[in-house]
N, C-alpha and C positions, 0 to 999 in steps of 0.2 A: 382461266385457261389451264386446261390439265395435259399434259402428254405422258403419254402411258404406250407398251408396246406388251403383244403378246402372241404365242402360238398358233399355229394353225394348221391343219392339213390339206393341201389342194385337192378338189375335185378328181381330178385324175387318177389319185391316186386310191379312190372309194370305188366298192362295188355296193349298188343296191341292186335286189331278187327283183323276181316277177317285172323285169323289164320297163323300171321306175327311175326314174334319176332324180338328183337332188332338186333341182329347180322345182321352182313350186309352181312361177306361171299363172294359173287358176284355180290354186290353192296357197295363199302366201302364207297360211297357219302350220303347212309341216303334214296336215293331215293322211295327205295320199301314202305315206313312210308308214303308215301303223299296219305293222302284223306283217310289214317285210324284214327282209335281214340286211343288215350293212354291213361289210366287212371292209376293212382296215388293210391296205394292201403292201404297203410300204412305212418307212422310218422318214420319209420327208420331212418335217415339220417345218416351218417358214414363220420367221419373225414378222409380223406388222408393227408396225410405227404410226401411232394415232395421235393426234393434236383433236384434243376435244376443246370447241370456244365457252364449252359451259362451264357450269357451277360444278359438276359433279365428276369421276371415278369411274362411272360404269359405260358397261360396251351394253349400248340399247339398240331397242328397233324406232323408227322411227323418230331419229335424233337429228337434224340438220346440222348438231355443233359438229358432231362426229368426222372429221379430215383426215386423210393421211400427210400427213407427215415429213412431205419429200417424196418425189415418184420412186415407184420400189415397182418391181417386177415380184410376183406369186406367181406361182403354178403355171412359169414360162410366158405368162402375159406382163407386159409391163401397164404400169396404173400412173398418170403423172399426179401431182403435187395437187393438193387438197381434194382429192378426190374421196368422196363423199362415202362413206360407209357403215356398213350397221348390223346387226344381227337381225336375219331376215323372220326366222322362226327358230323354237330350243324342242327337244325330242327327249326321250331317255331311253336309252338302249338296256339292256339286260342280255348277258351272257349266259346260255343255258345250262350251261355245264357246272357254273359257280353259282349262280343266281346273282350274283353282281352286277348293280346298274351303275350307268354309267352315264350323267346331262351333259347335254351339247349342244351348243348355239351354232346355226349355220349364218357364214357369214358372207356378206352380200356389198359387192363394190358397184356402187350404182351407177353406171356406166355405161346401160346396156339397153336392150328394149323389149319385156316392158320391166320397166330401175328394179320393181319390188322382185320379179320374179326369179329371176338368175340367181344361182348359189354359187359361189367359186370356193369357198372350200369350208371347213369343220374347227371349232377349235370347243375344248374340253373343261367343263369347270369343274376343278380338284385331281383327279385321276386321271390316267391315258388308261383306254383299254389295251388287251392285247392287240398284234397285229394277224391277221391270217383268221380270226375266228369271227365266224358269221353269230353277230351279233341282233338283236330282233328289237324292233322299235315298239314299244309297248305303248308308249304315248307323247301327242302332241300337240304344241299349243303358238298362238301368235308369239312375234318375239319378245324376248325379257324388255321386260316396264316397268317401273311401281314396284312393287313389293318384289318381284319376280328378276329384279333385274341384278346382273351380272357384275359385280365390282372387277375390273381388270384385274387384280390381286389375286384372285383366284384363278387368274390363265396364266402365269407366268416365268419365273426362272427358278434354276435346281434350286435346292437349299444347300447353305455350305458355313464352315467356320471364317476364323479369322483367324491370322495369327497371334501367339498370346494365348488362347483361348487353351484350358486345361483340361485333360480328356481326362476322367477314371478308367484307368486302368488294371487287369488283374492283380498287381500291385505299384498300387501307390498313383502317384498322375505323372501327365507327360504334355509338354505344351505339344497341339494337333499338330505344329510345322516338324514336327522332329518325331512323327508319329512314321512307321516306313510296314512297309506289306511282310507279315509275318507276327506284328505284334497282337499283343490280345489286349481289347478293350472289354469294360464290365459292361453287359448289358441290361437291360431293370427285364426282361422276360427271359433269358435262358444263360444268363452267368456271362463268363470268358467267351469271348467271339474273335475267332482271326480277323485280322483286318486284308482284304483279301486287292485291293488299290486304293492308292491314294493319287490325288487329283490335286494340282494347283492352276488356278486362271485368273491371270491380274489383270486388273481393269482399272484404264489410264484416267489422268487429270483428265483429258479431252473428254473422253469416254463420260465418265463423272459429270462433268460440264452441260453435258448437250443431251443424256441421257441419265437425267436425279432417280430413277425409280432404279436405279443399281447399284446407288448410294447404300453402306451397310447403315443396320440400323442398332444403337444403341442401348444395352442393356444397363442400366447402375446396378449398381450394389444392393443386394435389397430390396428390390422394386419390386421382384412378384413372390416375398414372402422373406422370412427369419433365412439372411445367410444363403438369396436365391435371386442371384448369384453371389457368389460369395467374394468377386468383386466384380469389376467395371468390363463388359464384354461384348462384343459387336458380331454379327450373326449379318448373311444374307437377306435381304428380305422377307424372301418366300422361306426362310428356314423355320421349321416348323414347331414348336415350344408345347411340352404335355400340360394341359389343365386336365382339374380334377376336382373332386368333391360333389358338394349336391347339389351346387350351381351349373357343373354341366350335365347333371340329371336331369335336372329341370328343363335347362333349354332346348339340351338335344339328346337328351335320353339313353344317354351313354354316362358313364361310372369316367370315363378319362375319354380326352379329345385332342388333336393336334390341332393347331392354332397357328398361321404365320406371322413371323413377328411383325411384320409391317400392320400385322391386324391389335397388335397390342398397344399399336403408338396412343403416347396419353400427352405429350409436350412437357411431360414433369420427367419421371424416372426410366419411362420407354423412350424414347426419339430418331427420330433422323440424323444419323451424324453427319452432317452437313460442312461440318470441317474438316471433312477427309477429302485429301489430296488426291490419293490414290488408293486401289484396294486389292489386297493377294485374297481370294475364297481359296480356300481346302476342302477337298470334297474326301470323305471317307466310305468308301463302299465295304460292307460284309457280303457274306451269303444270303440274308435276308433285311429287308428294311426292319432297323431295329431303333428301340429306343435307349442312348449314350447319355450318361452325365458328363456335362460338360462346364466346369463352372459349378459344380453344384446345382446346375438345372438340368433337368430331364428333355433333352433334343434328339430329333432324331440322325439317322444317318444318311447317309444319299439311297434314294431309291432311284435305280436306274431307267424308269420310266423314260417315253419318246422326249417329252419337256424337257427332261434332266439331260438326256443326250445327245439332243440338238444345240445346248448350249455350250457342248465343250468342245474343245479343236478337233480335231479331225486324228493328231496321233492320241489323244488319249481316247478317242473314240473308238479307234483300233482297237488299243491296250484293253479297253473293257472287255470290247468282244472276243477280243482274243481269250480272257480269261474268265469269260460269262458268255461261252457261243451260245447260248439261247436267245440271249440279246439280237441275234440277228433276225431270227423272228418277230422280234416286239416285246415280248411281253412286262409288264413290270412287277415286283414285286409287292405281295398283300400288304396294305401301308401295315404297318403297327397299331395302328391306332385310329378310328375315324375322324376324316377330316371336319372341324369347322367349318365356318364360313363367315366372312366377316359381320355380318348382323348377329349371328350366334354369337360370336365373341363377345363383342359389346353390347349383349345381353347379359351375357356370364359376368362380364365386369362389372357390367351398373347394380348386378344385384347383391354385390359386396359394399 
């Protein structure tokens, strides 16, 4: 039994072209979507709550373990308690202006007549695109399976520190809780960087208790190389850790890759801190998503992506926008670095 929860955007909130809608109906592969444009119309995103009965992590098609969770209302419709769900078809979108694609599983609460066809709404593996920008479905396919399929870790929560956790600074370090808007952090691609908000969201015993996958997860001393970290550190989940070298040359053909730490867990020097009570994350926003030493490891900073901003209260929600109005539009910022994914990773590891 796994329970995992992740993002998503409701239907309503999507436009497709040429007089298409998501549902697939008599197409459940996604098909009809290719060579329309989807745009992204709003900042809704909506948590799901999944109890999978199986063996595995991932949001598939054609899963029967696949529940929710406890009835939970999406996109104004409410869904009761173990209602059945899956990722109905995945697509990849491409922005024309960036050339930036974008995979996305539609996801499908089957409840409805006929189960497979109804889409209720979109959720994003790695990135959020912008909002507002007609985005073009270059291609699609049955939903994530087998090799293809979708580890919930990749749909998930901002990335953030802990407190304790030592930032480099333009001089010297500074534990991230005592870090305030106006200092400068060293960053590994353009030096000193304002720190332009800072963000705290504590998450209770209870919270902890009924939801493990918000559990921070444990770095030691050491663990991913000489004096890296340079001691014992704890990070968000989803917070995202640079590897490097010719191991991720090899797997994903990139010189440097971000990696979520939840994707590094080994049950030796990486872990689940499982003995956390309770948890404060620190979120540090700059100008650009950059990559911070923190600890002596190379992490990134909060990109203020839809994911990242659906998870925080509603006044630092403001606070962002207020001091990133672009943000009201959507858009998130170029990560620093391409993402991983968790099979890559534990590719890049095993071949050390």
């Amino acid at each position: 039994m796994t329970d995992y929860s992740f993002w998503a955007l409701g239907e309503s909130h999507v436009s497709v072209s040429g007089g298409e809608q998501l549902d697939g109906v008599s197409q459940g592969d996604g098909s009809h979507l290719v060579g329309e444009t989807i745009t992204l119309n709003a900042s809704a995103w909506e948590q799901i709550h999944v109890s999978d009965g199986g063996s595995d992590s991932n949001f598939d098609d054609n899963d029967g373990n696949q529940r929710l969770d406890g009835a939970q209302t999406f996109d104004g419709a409410t869904y009761g308690d173990d209602t059945r769900i899956e990722a109905e078809y995945e697509f990849i979108l491409q922005d024309p202006a960036t050339g930036l694609t974008y995979r996305v599983v539609s996801v499908n609460f089957r409840n409805s007549s006929p189960a497979y066809g109804t889409i209720e709404g979109l959720a994003f593996v790695g990135e959020f695109p912008p909002v507002g920008v007609p985005l073009t479905v270059i291609s699609a396919q049955e939903g994530p399976s087998g090799g293809s399929a979708v580890d919930q870790g990749n749909i998930a929560s901002p990335p953030c520190f802990t407190p304790g956790t030592r930032i480099r600074m333009k001089r010297g370090e500074k534990r991230v809780e005592d870090i305030v808007v106006g200092d400068e952090v060293m960053t590994l691609d353009r030096g000193p960087q304002t720190v332009r908000w800072v963000g705290h969201v504590e998450v209770s015993e209870d919270v902890l208790r009924t939801r493990p996958e918000f559990r921070p997860i444990l770095i030691r001393k050491g663990a991913l190389g000489v004096m890296m970290p340079e001691r014992d550190m704890m990070v968000s989940p989803q917070h995202r850790i640079l590897l490097g070298g010719w191991r991720a040359e090899l797997i994903c053909g990139e010189p440097q890759v971000l990696a979520a730490a939840a994707h590094l867990v080994d049950g030796d020097g990486v872990r689940v801190a499982d003995s956390a009570r309770m948890v404060t994350y620190v979120h540090l926003q700059l100008d650009r998503h950059e990559i911070l030493l923190s600890d002596g490891v190379p992490t990134e900073s909060l990109n203020p992506g839809e994911v990242a901003m659906s998870a925080l209260p509603e006044a630092s929600k403001a606070e962002l926008r207020a001091l990133f109005p672009e943000l009201e539009e959507g858009p998130a910022c170029a990560p620093a670095r391409p993402l991983a994914y968790r099979r890559e990773v534990e590719a890049i590891l095993a071949t050390g």
